[in-house]
N, C-alpha and C positions, 0 to 999 in steps of 0.2 A: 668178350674175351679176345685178347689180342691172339696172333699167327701164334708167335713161339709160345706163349701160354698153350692153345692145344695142342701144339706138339705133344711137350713136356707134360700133358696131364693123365696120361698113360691111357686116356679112353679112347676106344677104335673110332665112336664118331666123331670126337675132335678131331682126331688124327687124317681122316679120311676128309672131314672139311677144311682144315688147314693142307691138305694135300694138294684139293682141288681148288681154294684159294690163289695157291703159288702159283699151280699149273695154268689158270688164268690169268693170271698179272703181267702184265708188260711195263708197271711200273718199276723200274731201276732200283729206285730212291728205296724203294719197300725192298725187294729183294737183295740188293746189297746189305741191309742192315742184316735179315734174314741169314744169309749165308757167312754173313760170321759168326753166326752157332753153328752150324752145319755139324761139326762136331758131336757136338751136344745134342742136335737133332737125332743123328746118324744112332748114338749110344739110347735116347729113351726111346725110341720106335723100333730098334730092333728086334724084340722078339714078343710081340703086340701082333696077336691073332686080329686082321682087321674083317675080315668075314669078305661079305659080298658075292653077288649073283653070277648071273652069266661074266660080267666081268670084275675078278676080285677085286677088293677094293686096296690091295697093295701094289696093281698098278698104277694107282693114282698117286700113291706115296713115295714108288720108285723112281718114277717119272719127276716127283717132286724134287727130289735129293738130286737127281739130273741135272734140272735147270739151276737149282743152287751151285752147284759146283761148276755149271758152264759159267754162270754168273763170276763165281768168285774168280776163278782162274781168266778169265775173263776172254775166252779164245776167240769167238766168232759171235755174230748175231743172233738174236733171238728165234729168228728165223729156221736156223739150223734143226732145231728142235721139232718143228710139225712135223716131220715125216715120224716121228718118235711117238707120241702121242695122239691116238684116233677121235680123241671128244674137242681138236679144234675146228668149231663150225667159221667156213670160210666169210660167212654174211658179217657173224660177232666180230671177226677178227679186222671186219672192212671198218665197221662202227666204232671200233677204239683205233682207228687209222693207223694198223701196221701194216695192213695189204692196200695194194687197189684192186678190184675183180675186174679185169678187162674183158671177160666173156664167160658166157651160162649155158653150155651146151646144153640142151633136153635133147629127151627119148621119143617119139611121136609127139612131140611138143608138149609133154606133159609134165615128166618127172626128168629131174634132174640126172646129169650123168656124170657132167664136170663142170668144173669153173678154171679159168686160165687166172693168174693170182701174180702180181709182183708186190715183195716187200717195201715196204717205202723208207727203210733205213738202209739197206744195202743194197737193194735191186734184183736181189735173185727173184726168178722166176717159176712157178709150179703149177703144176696140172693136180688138180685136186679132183678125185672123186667121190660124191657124194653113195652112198649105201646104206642099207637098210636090213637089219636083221628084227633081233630083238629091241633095238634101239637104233638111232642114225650113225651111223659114225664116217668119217670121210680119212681119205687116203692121200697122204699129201707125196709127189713125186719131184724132184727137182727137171725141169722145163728145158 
């Protein structure tokens, strides 16, 4: 099943995997097509109990509609967007080459604290902290 197909299929775990779809993509190409429903998106998801745990799972969908609209309006880099969203792991984001990690701070040299991070399409720079609760989730600051 294609992105806008779950959107539009009124089921919360479509909706929540096409959420999390987006909110990974750094593909363009997908996401521009995408954000010309935005509309359409915005109108079937709106009032779609999407559930979810320690963290609901309609921030993954808010978050979604975010990067569409920064897409479509087209204002700044992808970039912009991590300090927005806690589920970007800085390692993933080096393996689809939008960051470079130039440095791995640890704690007693064991667990992570931060990673030093530049964008490789604009150049900003970030201090990302890695955390740990119920899940990992990291904290992106501009550098």
């Amino acid at each position: 099943m294609n992105i806008l197909r779950k959107f539009m299929s009124g089921n919360p775990d479509q909706i929540w995997s096409a959420s999390c779809e987006i909110a990974k993509s750094n593909n363009l190409e997908l996401l521009d097509s995408i954000s010309d429903d935005l509309e359409i998106i915005e109108q079937a998801t709106a009032d779609i109990d999407l559930g979810g745990g320690f963290c609901p799972n309609s921030y993954h969908l808010e978050f979604a509609l975010k990067k569409l609209r920064l897409v479509k309006r087209r204002k700044s880099c992808l970039c912009s967007l991590y300090p927005e969203y806690i589920f970007f792991n800085p390692i993933n984001e080096e393996k689809a080459c939008s960051i470079n990690i130039s440095e791995i701070a640890k704690i007693d040299g064991k667990w992570i604290d931060y990673y030093m991070c530049k964008c490789t399409k604009c150049n900003s720079l970030y201090k990302v902290e890695e955390r740990e609760g119920h899940f990992t989730f990291w904290s992106w600051k501009k550098a």
